[in-house]
Every structure is written in C-alpha cells, then in structure tokens.
N, C-alpha and C positions, 0 to 999 in steps of 0.2 A: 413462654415460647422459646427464647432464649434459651434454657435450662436444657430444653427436648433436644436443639438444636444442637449444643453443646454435648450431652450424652453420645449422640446419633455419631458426633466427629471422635467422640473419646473410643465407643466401642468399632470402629473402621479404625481406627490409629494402631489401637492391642490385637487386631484379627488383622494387618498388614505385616505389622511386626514380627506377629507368631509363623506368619508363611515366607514371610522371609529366609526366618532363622530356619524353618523347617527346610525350606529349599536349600541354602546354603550346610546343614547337614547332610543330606542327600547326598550332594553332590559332592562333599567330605567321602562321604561312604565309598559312591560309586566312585571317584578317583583311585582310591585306596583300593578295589577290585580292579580296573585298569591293568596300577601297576601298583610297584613297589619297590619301597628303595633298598640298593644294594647294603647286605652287610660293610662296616667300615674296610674289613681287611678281606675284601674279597679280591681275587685274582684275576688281572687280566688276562682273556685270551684272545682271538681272533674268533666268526663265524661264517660259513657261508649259509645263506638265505637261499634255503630249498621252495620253500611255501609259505603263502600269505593269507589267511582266512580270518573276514572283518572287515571292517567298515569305517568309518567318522563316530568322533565321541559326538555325542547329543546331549552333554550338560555344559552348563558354564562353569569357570571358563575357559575349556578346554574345546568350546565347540567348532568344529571343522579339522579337529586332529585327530591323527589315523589312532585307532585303539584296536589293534589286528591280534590274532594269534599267529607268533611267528615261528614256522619249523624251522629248524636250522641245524649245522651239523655242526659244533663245536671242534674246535681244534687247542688242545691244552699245550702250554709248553712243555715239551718235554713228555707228556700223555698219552693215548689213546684218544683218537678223534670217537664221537659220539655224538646220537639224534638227542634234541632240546626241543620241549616247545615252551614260548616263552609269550606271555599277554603283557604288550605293552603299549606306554603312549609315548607317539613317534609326531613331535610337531612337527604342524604341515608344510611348512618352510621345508622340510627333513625329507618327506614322503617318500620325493624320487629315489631318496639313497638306499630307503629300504625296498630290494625288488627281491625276487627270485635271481637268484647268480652274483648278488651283490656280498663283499665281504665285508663287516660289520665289527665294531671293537664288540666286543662283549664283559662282561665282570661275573666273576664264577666265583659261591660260595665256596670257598674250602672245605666245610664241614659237609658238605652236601651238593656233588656236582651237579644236581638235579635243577637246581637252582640257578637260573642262568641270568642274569639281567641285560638290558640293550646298553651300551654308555650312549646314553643322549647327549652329553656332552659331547664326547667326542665326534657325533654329526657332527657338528659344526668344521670340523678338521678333514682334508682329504682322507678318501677311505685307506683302511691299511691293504697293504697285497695282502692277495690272495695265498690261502696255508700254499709248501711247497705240494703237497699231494693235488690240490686242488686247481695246481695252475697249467694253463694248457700250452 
C-alpha cells in the first residue's frame, strides 16, 4: 500500500513539474512577442504617441502591464519625422505616461528605422519635450 501510495506522489511530482516548465516556457515565448530588446547601438530619438491599441499582459510575470500597440510618429535627430508602430510592454507603474499626445524617448535601429523600440527605462525619468514641430 505504501509502494501504490508512493508511485501516486511520484507520478503528480513529474506531471507538476512538466507544467511548470511548460508554463514558464510560454510565457518566455509570449514575452519575446510583447516585446523586444533594442539593438545595442540603437539611436535615440523622441516620439509622440498618436494611438494606443491593447490591453494588459495575462501572463506572469508580467501580469497587469500594458502590452499595447503603439502608433507614434518618430522624430529622428536631424531626420525626417515618420509613423512607427511599435508592440511593447509598458509597466503599469509607466501606463499613464503612455497616452495619446504624450512624448516618449524611443531607440531606433539604425539599420532599420522601422524598428522602433519604447526606452522603458527611461519612464522612470520625466518625459522629454515635445519634437519642435510638435509643440504648441
């Protein structure tokens, strides 16, 4: 009886563990679709936050942070301003910073202006002004 008992806790121990690891893959995956991290030598620019489309992440543990697609109109130094859209994760401490009319750091591949990422870092920092074209 012991032995059956034993088995019963051994096969629940390897079927907790395997959905574990399978849920913490997951949610490795779905992060990595979120977002993603800026090339090392990517360039700062400024953005203003045209449009917001999306919701709250639903995995851990990210869950209750905004994972939006953000349209926004890039502003390059020295550039051609141009429309971006960008899927990223904006913790929720962050949210308010990201609205519609709010101007945002952003990091821009070089190789590929298409490429736009949010600095979440720099949340944490007052926002930067508004590009000159943009300000009223």
């Amino acid at each position: 009886m012991n032995d059956g008992l034993e088995h019963r806790r051994s096969t629940v121990a390897r079927a907790l563990a395997t959905a574990l690891a399978g849920a913490f893959a997951l949610g490795v995956l779905l992060l990595g679709a979120c977002s993603s991290s800026p090339p090392s030598d990517a360039v700062p620019a400024v953005a203003s936050v045209l449009r917001i489309d999306g919701n709250k992440c639903s995995w851990f543990p990210d869950a209750g942070d905004l994972c939006p697609t953000i349209s926004m109109k890039v502003f390059p130094k020295g550039g051609t301003p141009y429309e971006a859209e960008v899927k990223a994760r904006i913790p929720q401490i962050h949210a308010a910073r990201v609205q519609p009319g709010a101007s945002l750091a952003v990091l821009v591949d070089h190789k590929n202006a298409a490429r736009v990422f949010v600095d979440v870092a720099a949340l944490a920092l007052p926002p930067p002004p508004p590009p000159a074209s943009e300000a009223r």
